[in-house]
Backbone as XML, in Angstrom:
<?xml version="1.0"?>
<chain id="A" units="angstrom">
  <residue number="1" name="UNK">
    <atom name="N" x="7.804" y="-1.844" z="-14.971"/>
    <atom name="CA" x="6.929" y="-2.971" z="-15.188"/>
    <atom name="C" x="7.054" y="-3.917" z="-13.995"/>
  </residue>
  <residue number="2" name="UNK">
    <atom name="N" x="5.951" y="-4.459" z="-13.619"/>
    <atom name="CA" x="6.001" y="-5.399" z="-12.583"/>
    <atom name="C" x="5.385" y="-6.925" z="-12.687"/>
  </residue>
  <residue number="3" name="UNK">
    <atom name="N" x="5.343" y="-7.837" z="-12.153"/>
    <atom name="CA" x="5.331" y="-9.231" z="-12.734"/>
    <atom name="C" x="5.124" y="-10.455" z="-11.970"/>
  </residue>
  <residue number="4" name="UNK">
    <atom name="N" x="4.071" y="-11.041" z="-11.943"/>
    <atom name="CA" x="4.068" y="-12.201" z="-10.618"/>
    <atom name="C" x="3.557" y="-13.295" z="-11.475"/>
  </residue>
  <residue number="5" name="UNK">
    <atom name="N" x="3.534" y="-14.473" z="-10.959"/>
    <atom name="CA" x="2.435" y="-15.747" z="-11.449"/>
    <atom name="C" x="0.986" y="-15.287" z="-10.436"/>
  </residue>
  <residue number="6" name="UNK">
    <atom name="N" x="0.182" y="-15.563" z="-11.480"/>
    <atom name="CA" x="-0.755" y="-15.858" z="-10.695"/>
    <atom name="C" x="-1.812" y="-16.426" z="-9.853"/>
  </residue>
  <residue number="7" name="UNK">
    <atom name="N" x="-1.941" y="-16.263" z="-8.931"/>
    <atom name="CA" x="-2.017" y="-17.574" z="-7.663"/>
    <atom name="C" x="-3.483" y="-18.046" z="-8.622"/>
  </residue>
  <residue number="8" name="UNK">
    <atom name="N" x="-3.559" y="-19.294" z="-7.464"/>
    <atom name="CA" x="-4.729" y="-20.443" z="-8.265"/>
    <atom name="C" x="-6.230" y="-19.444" z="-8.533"/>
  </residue>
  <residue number="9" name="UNK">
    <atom name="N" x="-6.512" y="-19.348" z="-7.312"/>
    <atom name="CA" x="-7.560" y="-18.113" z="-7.501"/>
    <atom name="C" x="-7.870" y="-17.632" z="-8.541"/>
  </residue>
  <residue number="10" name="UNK">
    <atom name="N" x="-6.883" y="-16.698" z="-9.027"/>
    <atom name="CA" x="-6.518" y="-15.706" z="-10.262"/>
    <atom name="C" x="-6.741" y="-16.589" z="-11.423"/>
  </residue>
  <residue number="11" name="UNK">
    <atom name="N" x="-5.795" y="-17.368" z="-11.483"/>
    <atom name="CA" x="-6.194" y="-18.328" z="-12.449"/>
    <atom name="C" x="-7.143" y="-19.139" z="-12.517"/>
  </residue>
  <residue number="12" name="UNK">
    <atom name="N" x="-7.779" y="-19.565" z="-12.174"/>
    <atom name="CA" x="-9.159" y="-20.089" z="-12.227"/>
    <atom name="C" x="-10.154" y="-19.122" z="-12.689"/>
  </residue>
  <residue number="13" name="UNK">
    <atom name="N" x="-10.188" y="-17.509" z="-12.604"/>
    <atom name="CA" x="-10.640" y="-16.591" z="-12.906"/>
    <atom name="C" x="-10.546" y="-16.644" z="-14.123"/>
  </residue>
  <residue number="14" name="UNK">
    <atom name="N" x="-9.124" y="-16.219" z="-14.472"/>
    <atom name="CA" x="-8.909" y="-16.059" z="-15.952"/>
    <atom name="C" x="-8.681" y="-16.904" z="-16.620"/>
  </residue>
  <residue number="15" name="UNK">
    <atom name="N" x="-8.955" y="-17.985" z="-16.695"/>
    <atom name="CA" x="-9.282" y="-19.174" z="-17.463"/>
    <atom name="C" x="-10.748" y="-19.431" z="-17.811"/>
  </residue>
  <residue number="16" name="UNK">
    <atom name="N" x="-11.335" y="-19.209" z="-16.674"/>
    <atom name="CA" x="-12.849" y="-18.806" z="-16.840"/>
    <atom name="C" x="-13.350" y="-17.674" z="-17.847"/>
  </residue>
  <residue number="17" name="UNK">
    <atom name="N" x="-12.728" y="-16.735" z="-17.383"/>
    <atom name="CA" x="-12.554" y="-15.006" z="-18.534"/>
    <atom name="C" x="-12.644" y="-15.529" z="-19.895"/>
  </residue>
  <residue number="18" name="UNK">
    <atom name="N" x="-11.268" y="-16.172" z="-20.075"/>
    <atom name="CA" x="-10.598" y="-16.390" z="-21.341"/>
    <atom name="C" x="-11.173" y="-16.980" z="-22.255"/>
  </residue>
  <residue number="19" name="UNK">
    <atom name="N" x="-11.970" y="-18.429" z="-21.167"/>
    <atom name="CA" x="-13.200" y="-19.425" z="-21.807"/>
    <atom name="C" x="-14.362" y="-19.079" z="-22.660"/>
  </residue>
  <residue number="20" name="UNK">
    <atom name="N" x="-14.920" y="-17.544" z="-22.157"/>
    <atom name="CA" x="-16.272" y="-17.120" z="-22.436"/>
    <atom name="C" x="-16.791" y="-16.636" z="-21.550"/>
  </residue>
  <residue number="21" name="UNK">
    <atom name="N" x="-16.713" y="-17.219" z="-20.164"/>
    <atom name="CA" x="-17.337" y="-16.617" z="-19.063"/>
    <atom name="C" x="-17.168" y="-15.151" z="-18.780"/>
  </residue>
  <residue number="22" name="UNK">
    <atom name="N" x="-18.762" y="-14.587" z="-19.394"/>
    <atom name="CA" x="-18.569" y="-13.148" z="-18.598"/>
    <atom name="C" x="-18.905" y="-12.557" z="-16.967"/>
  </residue>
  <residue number="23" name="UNK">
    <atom name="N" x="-19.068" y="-11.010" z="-17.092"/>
    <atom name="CA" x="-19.133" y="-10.644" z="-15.363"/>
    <atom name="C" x="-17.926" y="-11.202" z="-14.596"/>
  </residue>
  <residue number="24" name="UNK">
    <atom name="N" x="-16.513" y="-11.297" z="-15.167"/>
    <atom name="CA" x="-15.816" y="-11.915" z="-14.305"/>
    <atom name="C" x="-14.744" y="-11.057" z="-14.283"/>
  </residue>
  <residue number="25" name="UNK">
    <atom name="N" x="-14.649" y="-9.829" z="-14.765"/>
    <atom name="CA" x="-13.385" y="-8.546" z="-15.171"/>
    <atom name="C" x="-13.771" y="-7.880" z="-13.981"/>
  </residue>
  <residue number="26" name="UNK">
    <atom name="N" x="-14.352" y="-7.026" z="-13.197"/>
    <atom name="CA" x="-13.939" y="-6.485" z="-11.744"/>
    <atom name="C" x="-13.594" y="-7.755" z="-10.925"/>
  </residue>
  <residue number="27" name="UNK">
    <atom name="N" x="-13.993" y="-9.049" z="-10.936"/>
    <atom name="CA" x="-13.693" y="-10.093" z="-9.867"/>
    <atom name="C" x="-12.086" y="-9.850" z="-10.021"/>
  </residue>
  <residue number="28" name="UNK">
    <atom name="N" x="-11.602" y="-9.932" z="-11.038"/>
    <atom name="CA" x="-10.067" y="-10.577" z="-11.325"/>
    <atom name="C" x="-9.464" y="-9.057" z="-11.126"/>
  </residue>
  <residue number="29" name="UNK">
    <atom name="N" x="-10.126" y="-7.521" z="-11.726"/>
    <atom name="CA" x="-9.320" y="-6.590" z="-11.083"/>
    <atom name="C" x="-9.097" y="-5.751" z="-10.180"/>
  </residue>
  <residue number="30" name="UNK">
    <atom name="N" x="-10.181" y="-6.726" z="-9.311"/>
    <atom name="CA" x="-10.077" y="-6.401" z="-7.432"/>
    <atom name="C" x="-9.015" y="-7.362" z="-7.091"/>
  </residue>
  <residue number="31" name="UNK">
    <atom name="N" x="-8.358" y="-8.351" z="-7.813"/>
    <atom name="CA" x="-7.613" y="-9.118" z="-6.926"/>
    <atom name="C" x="-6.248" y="-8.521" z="-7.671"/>
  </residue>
  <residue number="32" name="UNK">
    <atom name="N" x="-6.309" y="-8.159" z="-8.762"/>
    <atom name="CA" x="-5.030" y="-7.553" z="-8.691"/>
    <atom name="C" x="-4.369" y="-6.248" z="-8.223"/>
  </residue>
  <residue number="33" name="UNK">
    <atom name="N" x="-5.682" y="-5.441" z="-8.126"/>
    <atom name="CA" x="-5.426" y="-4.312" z="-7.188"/>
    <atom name="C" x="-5.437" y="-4.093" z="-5.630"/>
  </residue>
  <residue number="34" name="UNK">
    <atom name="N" x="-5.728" y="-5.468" z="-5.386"/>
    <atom name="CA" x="-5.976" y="-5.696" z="-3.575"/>
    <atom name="C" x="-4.108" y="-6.246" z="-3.854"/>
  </residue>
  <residue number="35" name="UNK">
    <atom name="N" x="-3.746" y="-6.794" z="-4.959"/>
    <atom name="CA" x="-2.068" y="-7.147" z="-4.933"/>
    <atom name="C" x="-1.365" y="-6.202" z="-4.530"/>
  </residue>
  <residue number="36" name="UNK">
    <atom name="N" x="-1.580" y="-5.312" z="-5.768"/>
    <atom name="CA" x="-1.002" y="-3.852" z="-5.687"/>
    <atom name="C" x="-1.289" y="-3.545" z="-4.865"/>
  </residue>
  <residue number="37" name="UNK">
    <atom name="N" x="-1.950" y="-3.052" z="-3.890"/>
    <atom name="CA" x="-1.922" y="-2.192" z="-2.659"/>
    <atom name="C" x="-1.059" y="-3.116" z="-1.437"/>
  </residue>
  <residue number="38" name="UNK">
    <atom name="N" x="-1.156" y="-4.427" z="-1.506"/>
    <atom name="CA" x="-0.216" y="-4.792" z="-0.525"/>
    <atom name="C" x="1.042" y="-4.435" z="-0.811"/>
  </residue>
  <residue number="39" name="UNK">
    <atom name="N" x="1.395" y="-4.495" z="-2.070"/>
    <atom name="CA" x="2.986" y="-4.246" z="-2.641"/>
    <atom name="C" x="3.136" y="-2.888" z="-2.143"/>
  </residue>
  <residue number="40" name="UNK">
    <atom name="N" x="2.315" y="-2.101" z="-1.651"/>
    <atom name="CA" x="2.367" y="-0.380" z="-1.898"/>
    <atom name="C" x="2.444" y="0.457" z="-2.931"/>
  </residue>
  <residue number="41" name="UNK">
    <atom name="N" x="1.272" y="-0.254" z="-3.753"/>
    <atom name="CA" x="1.802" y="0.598" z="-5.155"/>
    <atom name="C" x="0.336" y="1.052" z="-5.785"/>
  </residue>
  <residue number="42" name="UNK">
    <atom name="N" x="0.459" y="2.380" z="-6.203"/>
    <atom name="CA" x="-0.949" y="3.403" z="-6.128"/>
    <atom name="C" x="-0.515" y="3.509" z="-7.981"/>
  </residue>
  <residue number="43" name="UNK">
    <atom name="N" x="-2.007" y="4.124" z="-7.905"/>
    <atom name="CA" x="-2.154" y="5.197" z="-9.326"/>
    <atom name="C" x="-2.274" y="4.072" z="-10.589"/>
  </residue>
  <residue number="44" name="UNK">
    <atom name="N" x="-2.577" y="4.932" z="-11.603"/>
    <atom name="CA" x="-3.011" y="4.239" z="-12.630"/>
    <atom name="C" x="-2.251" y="2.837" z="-13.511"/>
  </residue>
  <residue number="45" name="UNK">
    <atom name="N" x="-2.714" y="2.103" z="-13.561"/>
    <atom name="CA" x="-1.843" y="0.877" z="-13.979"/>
    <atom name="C" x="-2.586" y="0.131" z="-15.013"/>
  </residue>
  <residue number="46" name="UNK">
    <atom name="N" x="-1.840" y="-0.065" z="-16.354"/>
    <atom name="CA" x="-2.454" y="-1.179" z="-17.336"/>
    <atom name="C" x="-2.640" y="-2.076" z="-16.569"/>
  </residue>
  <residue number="47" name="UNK">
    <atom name="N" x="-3.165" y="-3.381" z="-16.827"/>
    <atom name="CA" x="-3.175" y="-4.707" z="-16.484"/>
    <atom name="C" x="-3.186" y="-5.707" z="-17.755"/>
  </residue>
  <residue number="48" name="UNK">
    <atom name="N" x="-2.435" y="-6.496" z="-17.616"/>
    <atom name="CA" x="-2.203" y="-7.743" z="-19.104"/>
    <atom name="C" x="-1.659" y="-8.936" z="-18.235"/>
  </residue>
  <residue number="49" name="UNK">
    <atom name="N" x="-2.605" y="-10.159" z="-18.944"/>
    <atom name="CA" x="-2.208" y="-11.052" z="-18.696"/>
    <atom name="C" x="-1.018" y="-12.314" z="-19.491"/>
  </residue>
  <residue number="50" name="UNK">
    <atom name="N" x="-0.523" y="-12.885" z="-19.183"/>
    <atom name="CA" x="-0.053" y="-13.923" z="-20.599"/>
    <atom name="C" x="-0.141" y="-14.519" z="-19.944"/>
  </residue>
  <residue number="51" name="UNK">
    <atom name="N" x="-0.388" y="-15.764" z="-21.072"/>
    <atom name="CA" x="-0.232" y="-17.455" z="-20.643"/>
    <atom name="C" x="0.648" y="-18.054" z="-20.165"/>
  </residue>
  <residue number="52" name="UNK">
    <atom name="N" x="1.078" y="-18.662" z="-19.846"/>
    <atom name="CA" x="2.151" y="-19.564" z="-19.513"/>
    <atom name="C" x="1.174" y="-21.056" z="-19.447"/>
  </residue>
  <residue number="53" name="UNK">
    <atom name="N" x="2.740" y="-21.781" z="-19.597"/>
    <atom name="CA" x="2.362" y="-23.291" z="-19.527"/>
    <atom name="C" x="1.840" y="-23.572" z="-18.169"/>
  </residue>
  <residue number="54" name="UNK">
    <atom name="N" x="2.015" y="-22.884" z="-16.640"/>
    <atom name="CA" x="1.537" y="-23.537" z="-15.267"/>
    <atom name="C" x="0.655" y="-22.134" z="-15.102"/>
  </residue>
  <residue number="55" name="UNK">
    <atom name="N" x="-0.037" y="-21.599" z="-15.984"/>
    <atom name="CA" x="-1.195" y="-20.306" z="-15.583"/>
    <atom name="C" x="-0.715" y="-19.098" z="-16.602"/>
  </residue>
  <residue number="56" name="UNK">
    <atom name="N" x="-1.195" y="-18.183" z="-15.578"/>
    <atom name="CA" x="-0.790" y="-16.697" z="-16.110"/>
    <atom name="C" x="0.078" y="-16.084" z="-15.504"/>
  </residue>
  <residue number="57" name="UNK">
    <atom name="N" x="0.837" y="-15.181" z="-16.040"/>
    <atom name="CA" x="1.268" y="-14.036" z="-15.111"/>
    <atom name="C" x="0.996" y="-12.782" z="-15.545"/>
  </residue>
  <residue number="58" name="UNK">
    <atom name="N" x="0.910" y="-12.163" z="-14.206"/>
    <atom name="CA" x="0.589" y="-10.996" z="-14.697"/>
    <atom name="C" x="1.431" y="-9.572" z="-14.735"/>
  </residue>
  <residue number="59" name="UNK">
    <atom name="N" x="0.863" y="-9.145" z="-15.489"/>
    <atom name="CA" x="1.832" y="-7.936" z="-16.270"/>
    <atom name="C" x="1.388" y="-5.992" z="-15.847"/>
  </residue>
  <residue number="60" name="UNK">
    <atom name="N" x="2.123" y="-5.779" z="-15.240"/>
    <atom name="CA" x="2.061" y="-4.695" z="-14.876"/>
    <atom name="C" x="2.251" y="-3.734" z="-15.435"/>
  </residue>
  <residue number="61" name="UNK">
    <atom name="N" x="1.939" y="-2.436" z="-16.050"/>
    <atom name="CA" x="2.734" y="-1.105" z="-16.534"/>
    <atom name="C" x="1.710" y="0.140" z="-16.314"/>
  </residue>
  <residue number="62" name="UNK">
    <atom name="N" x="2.695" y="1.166" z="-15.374"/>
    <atom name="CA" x="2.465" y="2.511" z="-15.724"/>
    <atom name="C" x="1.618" y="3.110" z="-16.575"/>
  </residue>
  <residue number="63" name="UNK">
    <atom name="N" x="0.360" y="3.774" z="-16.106"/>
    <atom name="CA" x="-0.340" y="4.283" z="-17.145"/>
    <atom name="C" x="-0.731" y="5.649" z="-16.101"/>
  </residue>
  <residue number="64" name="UNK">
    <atom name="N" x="0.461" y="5.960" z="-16.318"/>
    <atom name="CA" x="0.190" y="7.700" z="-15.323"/>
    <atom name="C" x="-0.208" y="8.718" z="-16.536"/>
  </residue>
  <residue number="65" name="UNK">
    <atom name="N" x="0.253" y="8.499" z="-17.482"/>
    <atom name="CA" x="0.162" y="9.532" z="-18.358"/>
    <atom name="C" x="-1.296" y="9.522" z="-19.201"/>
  </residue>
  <residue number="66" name="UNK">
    <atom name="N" x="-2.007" y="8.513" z="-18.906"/>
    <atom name="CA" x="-3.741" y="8.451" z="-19.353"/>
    <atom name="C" x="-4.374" y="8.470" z="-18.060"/>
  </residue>
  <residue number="67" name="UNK">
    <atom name="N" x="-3.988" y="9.107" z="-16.596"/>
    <atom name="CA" x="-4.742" y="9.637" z="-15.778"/>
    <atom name="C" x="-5.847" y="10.567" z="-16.502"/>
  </residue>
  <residue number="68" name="UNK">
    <atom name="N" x="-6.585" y="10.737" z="-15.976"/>
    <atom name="CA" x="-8.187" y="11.547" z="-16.120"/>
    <atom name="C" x="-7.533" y="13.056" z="-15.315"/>
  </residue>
  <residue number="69" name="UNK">
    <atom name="N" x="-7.781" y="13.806" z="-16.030"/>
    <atom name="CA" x="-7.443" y="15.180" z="-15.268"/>
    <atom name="C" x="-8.559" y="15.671" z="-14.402"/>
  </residue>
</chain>
């Protein structure tokens, strides 16, 4: 599992998301996969957010085993 806050950007996204605002789910999971690729990290990945009191963070996990064959 992997784990960051997420920068203002992000959050402003998903506060927006969370609000009602739709069309805003590829915006927010191009920025977490433009994350992941700086980290060096490939292949299939849940994505979850939680709240926190100063934003979100976000929540990483392994989802190799619901790859598409």
């Amino acid at each position: 599992m992997i784990r960051w806050k997420a920068d203002d950007e992000l959050n402003n996204l998903l506060q927006r998301y969370y609000g009602g605002e739709g069309e805003l789910w590829s915006r927010i999971r191009n920025q977490v996969t433009d994350e992941l690729r700086r980290r060096g990290i490939e292949g299939a990945r849940h994505i979850r957010f939680r709240r926190c009191d100063d934003g979100y963070e976000v929540i990483i996990e392994d989802a190799s085993g619901y790859e598409a064959e």
